[in-house]
N, C-alpha and C positions, 0 to 999 in steps of 0.2 A: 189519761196517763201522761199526754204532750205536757198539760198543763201542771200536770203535779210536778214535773218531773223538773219544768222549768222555775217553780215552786223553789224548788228543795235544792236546785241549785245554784239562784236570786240570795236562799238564807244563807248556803254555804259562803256566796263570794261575800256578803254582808259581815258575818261572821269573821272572815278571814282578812276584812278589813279592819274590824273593829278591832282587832288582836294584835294589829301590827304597834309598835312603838314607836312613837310619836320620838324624833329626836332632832335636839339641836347641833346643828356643825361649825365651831368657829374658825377660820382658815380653812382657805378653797387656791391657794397653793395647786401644783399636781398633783400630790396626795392627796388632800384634802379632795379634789374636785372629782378624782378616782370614787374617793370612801362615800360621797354623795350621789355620785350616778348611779353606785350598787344599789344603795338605800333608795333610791326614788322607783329605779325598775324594778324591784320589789315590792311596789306599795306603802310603803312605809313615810307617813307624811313627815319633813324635815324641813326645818326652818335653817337659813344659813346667813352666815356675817362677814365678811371681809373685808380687810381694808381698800383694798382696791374692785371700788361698783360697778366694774365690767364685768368684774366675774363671777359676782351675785347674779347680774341682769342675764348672762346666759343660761347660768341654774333654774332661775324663774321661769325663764322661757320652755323648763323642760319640768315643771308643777310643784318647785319649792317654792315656801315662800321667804321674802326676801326683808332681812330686818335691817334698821336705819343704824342699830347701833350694837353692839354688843352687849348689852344691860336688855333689851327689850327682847334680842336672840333666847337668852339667857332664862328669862320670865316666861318664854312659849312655853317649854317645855322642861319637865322632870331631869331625861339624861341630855346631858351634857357633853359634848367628844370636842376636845380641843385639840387640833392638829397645826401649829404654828412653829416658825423659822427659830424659837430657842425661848432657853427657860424665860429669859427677858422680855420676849412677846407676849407669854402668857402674863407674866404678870401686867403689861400696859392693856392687853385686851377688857382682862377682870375686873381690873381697878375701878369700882362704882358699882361692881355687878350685885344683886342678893343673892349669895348660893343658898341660903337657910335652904335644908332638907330638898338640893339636890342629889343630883348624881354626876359624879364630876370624874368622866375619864378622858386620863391625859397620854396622848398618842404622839405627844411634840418630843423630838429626843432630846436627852439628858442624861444627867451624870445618876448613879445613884444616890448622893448624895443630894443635888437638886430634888430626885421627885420625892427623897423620904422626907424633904421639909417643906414640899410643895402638899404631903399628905396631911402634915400637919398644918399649916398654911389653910388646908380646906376644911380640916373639921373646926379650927378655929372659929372658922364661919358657918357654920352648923351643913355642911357638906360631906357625904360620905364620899370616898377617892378611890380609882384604880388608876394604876401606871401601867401604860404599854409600851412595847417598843417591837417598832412591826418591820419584821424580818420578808422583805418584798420591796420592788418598784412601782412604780403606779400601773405600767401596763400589766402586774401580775393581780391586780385587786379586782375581783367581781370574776375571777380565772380558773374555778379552783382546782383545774388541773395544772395549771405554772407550778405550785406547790407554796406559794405564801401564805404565812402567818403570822400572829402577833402574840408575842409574849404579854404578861396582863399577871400583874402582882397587885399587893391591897387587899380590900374587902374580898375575903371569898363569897360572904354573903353578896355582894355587890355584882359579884363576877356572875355568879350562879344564874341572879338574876335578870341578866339583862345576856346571857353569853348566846342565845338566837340572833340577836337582835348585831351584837358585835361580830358574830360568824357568818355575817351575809359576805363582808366585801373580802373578808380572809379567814381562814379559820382560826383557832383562839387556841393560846396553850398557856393553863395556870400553871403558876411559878411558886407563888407562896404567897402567905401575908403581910412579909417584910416590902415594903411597897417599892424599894429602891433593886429588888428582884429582877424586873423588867427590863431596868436600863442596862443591869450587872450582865444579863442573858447577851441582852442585844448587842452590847460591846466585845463581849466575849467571841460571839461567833462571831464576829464583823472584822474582830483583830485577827483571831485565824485564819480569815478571807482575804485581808491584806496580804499575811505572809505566805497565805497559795499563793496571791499574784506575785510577789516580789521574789516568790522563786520561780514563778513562770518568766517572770522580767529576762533573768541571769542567763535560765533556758535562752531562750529565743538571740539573747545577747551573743550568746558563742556562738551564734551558727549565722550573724547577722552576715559577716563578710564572707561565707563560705557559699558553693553552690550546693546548696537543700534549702528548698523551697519549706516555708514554715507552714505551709499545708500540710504536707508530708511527714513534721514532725509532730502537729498537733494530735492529731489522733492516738500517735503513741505518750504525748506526753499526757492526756488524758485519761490516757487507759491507766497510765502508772500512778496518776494522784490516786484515782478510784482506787486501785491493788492496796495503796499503803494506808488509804483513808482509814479501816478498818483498826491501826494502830493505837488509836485514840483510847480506846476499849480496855487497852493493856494498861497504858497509863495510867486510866482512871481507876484500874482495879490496884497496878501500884500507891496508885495514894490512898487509895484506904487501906491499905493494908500496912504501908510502910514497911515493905517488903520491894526495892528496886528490881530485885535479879531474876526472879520468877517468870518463866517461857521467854528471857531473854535469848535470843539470837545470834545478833552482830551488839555484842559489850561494846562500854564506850571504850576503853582502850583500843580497839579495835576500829573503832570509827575516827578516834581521833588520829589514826595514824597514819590514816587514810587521806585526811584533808588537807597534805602539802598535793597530792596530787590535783583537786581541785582548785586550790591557788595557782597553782604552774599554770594550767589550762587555761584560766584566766588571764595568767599575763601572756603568755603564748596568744591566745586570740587577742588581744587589746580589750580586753573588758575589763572594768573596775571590778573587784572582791567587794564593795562595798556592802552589798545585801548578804553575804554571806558571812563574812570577815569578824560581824558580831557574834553568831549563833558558834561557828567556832572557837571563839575565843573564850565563849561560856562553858563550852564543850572541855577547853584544855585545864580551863580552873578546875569544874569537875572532878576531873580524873584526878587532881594534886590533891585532891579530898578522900579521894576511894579508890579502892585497892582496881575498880577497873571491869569490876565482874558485872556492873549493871547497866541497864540502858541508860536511855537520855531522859529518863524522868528525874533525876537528881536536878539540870538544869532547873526547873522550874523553882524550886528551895533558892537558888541563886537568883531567880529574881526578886523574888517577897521579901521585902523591906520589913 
């Protein structure tokens, strides 16, 4: 029974070697060197290439193997994960490589317009393509309780197939076939996350010369992003509907008439308007559009060119 039993679970680990996917990594970067430590403590045999051979030689040391060039990276193996400092790297990394009837996914950020000509770029070269764009830090990869993932547009066949193999170091979220999907996601949320900060900045800014302690405020300003976050929802049901007014609240009339009060505040504590000074200004065009009954979702039509 000892013996069968050791048997049967000799064929399992064998099995579950066999089944892992073999992949190459080019750039070992912090990301990069994240997206390989998940892959190797996994089992998963991984060859890797970078420009700088310290960082190879540490990976080695921990059972990748370690290639001279990025042509020879590139030949180990089928999938292909390129994680490098911009579209520009990628192309000096590949230059000389054969992709013929790889798998070429590209995790380096870009524009959408870069990866949807870096898609065709790849099938030129008889390479199938997916674009990601991964929504995490390096200490949130191999985490999966941090909460990172990666956006992944292109082949869905491409995606389908290998998305175990990509959901070791983060989890994976398909976008669509348009391959410039990816970068469109990862921008988008990343520009929202700017303008949390830049109105957390303004926060913080008023109460810099005052006694409250920004400990004190943080929690409540935290709680208040979270309350409003859910606003997004309405928005997005306004634009497809193209219907602005619907379970509006506070009209923009009503908000705009509001924002000399936050300008005063501003000049009253010494703080520049500056991060704010735009979003109202779009706010007041607005209103000289519409009679005043709908939210802030008309802003958005004032940006699109």
């Amino acid at each position: 029974m000892i013996a069968s039993g050791l048997v049967t679970s000799l064929i399992g680990m064998a099995q579950n070697t066999v089944e892992k996917t073999s992949v190459t990594l080019l750039g070992l970067g912090a990301m990069g060197t994240a997206l390989a430590r998940t892959w190797l403590a996994t089992g998963h045999p991984l060859t890797v290439w970078n420009r700088t051979p310290a960082r190879v030689a540490a990976l080695a040391a921990d059972g990748a193997s370690a290639a001279d060039s990025a042509a020879e990276a590139v030949a180990a193996n089928t999938l292909i994960v390129v994680c490098l400092l911009d579209d520009a790297s990628v192309d000096e990394a590949l230059a000389g490589t054969d992709l013929a009837d790889k798998d070429l996914v590209n995790l380096t950020t870009s524009t959408p317009a870069q990866a949807r000509a870096r898609a065709e770029w790849a099938r030129e070269r008889g390479a199938r393509y997916l674009d990601g764009g991964i929504m995490a830090v390096p200490p949130m990869i191999g985490v999966p309780e941090a909460g990172g993932y990666v956006f992944y547009s292109g082949s869905r066949e491409l995606f389908e197939r290998h998305k175990e193999t990509l959901g070791i170091p983060a989890a994976t979220t398909y976008v669509g076939e348009d391959a410039g999907f990816a970068a469109l996601h990862d921008v988008a949320l990343l520009s929202a996350m700017y303008g949390m900060f830049a109105g957390t900045a303004h926060a913080f800014a008023l109460i810099r010369n005052e006694d409250i302690d920004p400990a004190s405020l943080a929690p409540l300003l935290a709680d208040w992003l979270v309350a409003m976050a859910p606003a997004v929802h309405q928005t997005a049901d306004h634009l497809r509907s193209s219907d602005f007014t619907t379970g509006v609240v506070s009209n923009l009339a009503m908000q705009v008439a509001g924002t000399p009060t936050f300008l005063s505040t501003a000049e009253q504590q010494g703080v520049s308007p500056e991060l704010l000074s735009p979003y109202f200004e779009l706010m007041r065009r607005r209103l000289t559009e519409d009679n005043g009954e709908e939210g802030l979702t008309g802003v958005i039509d004032l940006l699109v060119q």
